[in-house]
C-alpha positions in Angstrom: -39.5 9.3 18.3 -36.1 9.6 20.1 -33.8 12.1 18.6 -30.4 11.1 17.0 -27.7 11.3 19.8 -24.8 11.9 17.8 -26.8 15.4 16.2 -24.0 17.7 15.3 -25.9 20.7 17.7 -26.5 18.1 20.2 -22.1 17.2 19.9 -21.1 21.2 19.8 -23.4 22.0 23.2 -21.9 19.1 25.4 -18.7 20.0 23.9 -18.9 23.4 25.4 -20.6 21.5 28.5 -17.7 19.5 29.4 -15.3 21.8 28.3 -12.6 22.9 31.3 -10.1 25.5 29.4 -9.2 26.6 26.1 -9.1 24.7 22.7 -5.7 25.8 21.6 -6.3 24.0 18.0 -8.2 22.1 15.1 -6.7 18.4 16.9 -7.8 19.5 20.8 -11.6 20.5 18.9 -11.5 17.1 17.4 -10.9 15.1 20.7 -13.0 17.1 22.7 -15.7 16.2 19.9 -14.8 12.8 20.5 -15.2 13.3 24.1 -18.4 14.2 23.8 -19.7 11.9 21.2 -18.2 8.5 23.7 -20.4 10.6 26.6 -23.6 10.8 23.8 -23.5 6.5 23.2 -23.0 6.2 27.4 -19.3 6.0 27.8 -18.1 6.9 31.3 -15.2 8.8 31.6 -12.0 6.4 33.6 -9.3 8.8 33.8 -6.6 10.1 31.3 -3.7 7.7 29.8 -3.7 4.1 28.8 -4.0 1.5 31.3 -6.7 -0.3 32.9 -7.4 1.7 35.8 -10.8 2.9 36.8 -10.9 6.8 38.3 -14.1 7.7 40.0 -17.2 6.4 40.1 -18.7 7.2 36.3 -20.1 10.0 37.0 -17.7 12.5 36.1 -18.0 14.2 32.8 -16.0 17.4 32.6 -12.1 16.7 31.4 -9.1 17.4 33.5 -7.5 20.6 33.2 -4.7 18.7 32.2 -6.4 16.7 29.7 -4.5 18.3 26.8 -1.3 19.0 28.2 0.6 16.6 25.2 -1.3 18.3 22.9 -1.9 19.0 20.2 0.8 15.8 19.4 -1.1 13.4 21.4 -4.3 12.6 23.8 -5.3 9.3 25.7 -8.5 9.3 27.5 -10.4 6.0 29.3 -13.5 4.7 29.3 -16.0 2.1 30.9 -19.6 1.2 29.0 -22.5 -0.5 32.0 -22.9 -2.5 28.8 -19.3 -4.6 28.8 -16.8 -5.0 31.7 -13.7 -3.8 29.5 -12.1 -0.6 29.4 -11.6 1.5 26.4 -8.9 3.7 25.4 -9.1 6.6 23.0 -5.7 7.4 22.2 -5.5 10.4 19.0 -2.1 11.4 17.1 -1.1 14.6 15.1 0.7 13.2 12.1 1.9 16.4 9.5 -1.5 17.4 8.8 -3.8 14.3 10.1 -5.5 13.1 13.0 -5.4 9.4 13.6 -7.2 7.8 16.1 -7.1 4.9 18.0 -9.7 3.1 19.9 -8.7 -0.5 22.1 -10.8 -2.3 24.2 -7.7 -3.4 26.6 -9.1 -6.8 27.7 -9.4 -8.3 24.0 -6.6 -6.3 22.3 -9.1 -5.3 18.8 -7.8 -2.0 17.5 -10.3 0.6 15.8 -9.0 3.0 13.5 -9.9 6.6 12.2 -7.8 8.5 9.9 -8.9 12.2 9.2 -7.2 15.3 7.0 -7.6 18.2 9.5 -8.2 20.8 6.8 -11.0 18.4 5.5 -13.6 19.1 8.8 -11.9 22.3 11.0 -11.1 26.1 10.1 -7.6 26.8 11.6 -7.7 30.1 11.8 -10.4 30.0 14.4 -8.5 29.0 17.1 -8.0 29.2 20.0 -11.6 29.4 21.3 -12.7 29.0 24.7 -16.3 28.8 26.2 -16.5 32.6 26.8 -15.9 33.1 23.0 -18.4 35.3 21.0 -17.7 33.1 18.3 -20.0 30.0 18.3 -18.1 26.9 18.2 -19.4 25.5 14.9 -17.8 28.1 13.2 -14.4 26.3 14.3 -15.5 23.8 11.5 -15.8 23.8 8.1 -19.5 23.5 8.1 -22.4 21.7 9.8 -22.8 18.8 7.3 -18.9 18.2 7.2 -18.8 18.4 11.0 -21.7 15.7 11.0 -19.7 13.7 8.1 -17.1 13.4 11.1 -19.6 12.0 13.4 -20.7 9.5 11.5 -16.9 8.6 10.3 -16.5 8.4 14.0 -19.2 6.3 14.7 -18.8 3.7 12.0 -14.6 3.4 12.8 -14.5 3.6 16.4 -17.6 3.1 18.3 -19.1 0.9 16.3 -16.0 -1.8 16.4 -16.0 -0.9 19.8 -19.1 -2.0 20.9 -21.1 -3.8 18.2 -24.5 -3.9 18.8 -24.9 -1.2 21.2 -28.3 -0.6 22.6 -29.0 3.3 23.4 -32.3 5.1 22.2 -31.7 7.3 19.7 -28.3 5.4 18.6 -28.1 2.5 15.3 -25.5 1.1 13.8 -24.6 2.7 10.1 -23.9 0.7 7.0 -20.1 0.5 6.6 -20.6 -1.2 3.4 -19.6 2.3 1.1 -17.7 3.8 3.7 -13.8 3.9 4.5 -11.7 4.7 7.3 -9.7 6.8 5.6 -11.2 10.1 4.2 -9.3 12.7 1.7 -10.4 15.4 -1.1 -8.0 14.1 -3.0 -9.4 11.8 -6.4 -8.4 8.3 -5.6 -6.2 7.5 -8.5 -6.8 4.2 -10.3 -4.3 1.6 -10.3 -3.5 -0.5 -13.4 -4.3 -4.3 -13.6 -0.7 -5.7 -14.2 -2.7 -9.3 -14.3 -4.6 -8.2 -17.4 -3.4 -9.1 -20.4 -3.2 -6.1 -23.2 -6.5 -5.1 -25.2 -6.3 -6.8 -28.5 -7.2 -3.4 -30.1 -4.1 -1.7 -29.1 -1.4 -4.1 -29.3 2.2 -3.4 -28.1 4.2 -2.6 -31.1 6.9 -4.6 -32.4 10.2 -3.9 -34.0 10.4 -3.6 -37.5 13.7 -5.9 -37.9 10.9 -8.5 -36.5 8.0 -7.8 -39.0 6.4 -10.5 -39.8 7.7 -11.9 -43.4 4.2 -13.0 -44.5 2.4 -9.9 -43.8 0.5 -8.5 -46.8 2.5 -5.0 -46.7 5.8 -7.1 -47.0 5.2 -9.8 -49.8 8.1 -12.1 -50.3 8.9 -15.3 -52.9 9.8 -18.0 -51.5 9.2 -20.9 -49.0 7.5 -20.2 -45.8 9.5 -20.9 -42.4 6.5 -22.9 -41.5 7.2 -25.6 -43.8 11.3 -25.8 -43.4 11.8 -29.5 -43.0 9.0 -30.9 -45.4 11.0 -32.3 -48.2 12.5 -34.7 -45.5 9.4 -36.7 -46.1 10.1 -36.4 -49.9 13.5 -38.0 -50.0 12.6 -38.5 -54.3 11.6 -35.4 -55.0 8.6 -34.2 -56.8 5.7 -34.3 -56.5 4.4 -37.4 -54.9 3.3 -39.5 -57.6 4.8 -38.1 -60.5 7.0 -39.4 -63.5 10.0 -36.2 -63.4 13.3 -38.0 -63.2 14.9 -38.2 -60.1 17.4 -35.5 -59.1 15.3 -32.4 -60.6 15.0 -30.9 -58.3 11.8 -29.3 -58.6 10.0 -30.8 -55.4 13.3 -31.4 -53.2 14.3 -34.5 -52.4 17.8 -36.4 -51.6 19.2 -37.0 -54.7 20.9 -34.5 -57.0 21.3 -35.2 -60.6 22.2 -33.3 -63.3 19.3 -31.1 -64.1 18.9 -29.7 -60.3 19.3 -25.6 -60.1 22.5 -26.1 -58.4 24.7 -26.8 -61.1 22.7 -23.9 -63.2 19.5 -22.3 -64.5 18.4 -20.7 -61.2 18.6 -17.2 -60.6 21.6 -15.2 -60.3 21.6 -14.3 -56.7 24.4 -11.7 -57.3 21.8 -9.8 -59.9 20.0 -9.2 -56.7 22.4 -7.1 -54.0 19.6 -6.6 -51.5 18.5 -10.2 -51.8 19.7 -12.6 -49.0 21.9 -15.6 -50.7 20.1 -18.9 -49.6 20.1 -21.9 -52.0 17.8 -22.2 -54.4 15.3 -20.7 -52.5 16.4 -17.2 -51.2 15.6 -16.7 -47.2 12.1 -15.0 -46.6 12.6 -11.0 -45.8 13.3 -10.5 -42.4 15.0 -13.4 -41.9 18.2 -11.8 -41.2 18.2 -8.5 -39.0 20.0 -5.6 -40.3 23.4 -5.8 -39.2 24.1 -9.5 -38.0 26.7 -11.1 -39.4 25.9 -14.0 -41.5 27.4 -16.6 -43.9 25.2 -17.3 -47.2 24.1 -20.7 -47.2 25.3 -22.4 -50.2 25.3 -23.8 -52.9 24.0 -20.6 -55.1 21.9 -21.0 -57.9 23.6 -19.5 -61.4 22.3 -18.4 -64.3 24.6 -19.4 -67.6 23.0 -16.3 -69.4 25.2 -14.0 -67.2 28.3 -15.7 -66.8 27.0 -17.3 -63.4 26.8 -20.8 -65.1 29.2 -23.4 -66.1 32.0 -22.0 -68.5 35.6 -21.9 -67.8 35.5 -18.4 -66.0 34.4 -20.4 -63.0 37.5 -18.6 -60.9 36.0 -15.1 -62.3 34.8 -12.0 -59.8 31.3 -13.0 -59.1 31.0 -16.4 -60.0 28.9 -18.0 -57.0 26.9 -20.6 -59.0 27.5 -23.6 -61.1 29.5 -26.8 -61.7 32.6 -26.7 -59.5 35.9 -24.9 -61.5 37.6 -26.3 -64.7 40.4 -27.1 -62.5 41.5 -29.7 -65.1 42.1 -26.9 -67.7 45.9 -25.4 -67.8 46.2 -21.7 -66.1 46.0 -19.1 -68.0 49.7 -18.0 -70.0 50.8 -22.4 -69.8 52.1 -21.7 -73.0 53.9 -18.4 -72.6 57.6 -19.5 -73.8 58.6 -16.4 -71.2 56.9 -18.5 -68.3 
């Protein structure tokens, strides 16, 4: 059975292999890993920089002295496969504390993408290290299974959109399936679902000038605002059906006569300060916020018991209910001989 090309001690030793000077950091570490990892999947080296251009004959292995010149900001290294006729560019940035990088295949333009936390896979404070070292390179990482977490990140992200189904003994494809380009120890933190509607078990709470003037924990008398326009289909009054004289008033109706709570024998709305004037029926609770301004919807119901009824103090403090004034009757003092 053919060993796994991309084995992490199979990466480090052509690493050091093709290796011409000093790694001066975590980001030239991490492309010379990627160096070797293109040579592992047989890539052939093109040159440095990102055109098209083909340098030597594939056959050359070992980086240019001047192969991290830009760095640790930027690297661009080419590439040919005997498998395709395109060449590939690896191209890695240092962004703040990242490593992005880019892989192109220049003749059909698709872009593959790997985006890496630097503190995630490489120790900093190894470097520099060079192939003379004491130190063996894998100590430059965090560990052998993170450095192999890279390779595989690498794989599935570059050279696997690179060249899909390449054929190499000892190379498959991974499932990409549960696996990102983008990797972080930081918890992803779950976004809310603005779409979803609220739970019905915790419902957004409403103002109390808008409380509901049904609900059992506010009990009011009166008509419900459901049924404001009912007695318009009613124009007699009454019940339907029944013998009560016309005008009563005690089931609505058109017509007034005399007996109907207007002109007396309703309540005395003024007996009531926190009630809410409103006919003969007062207006549920609620139905006025605290604080509007409002007019009393007349006419008031009176109760002759209290001086709200008929009588001839109809121009009296408080009297909202009743017949109309005794404007008929003389003024008070007519027959003052000093008037």
């Amino acid at each position: 059975m053919t060993s796994n090309v991309l084995d992490p001690s199979s990466i480090l030793h052509k690493i050091t292999q093709n290796l011409p000077n000093t790694l001066q950091s975590p980001y030239d570490a991490l492309m010379a890993a990627s160096h070797a990892a293109m040579l592992s999947v047989g890539f052939k080296f093109a040159g440095l920089g990102d055109d098209a251009r083909q340098e030597g004959d594939g056959t050359q292995t070992k980086l240019p002295e001047e192969w991290n010149a830009q760095g640790p900001h930027v690297y661009s290294i080419r590439y040919s496969h005997p498998q395709s006729s395109m060449t590939f560019v690896i191209k890695s940035l240092k962004l703040g504390n990242k490593w992005i990088v880019h892989g192109l295949g220049i003749d059909d333009n698709k872009t593959a993408t790997l985006e890496l936390n630097v503190d995630d896979y490489t120790s900093q404070s190894f470097y520099p290290y060079t192939a003379s070292s004491e130190q063996p390179l894998v100590h430059g990482f965090i560990s052998s299974s993170r450095f192999n977490d890279l390779l595989v990140l690498y794989k599935i992200n570059i050279i696997q959109r690179l060249m899909p189904g390449l054929a190499k003994p000892g190379y498959s494809e991974e499932s990409t399936s549960s696996t990102t380009t983008t990797t972080s120890t930081e918890p992803q933190r779950q976004q809310p679902n603005r779409t979803q509607p609220p739970s019905s078990e915790v419902p957004y709470p409403r103002p109390p000038i808008f409380d509901d003037p049904t609900s059992p924990d506010r009990p009011f008398s009166g008509v419900s605002p459901s049924s404001v326009g009912r007695d318009d289909l009613n124009p007699l009054g009454g019940p339907l059906g029944s013998l009560r004289p016309l005008g009563s008033g005690t089931g609505g109706g058109m017509f007034v006569g005399p007996d109907h709570p207007i002109f007396g024998g309703g309540r005395n709305d003024l007996d009531d300060p926190a009630g809410v004037f409103g006919g003969p029926q007062p207006l549920p609770r609620g139905a006025v916020p605290p604080g509007a301004r409002f007019d009393p919807i007349g006419p008031f119901g009176g109760n002759p018991g209290r001086g709200g009824g008929r009588g001839g103090r109809g121009r009296g403090r408080g009297n909202f209910g009743g017949e109309p004034d005794n404007d008929e009757l003389p003024p008070p003092g007519y027959n003052d001989m000093f008037m």
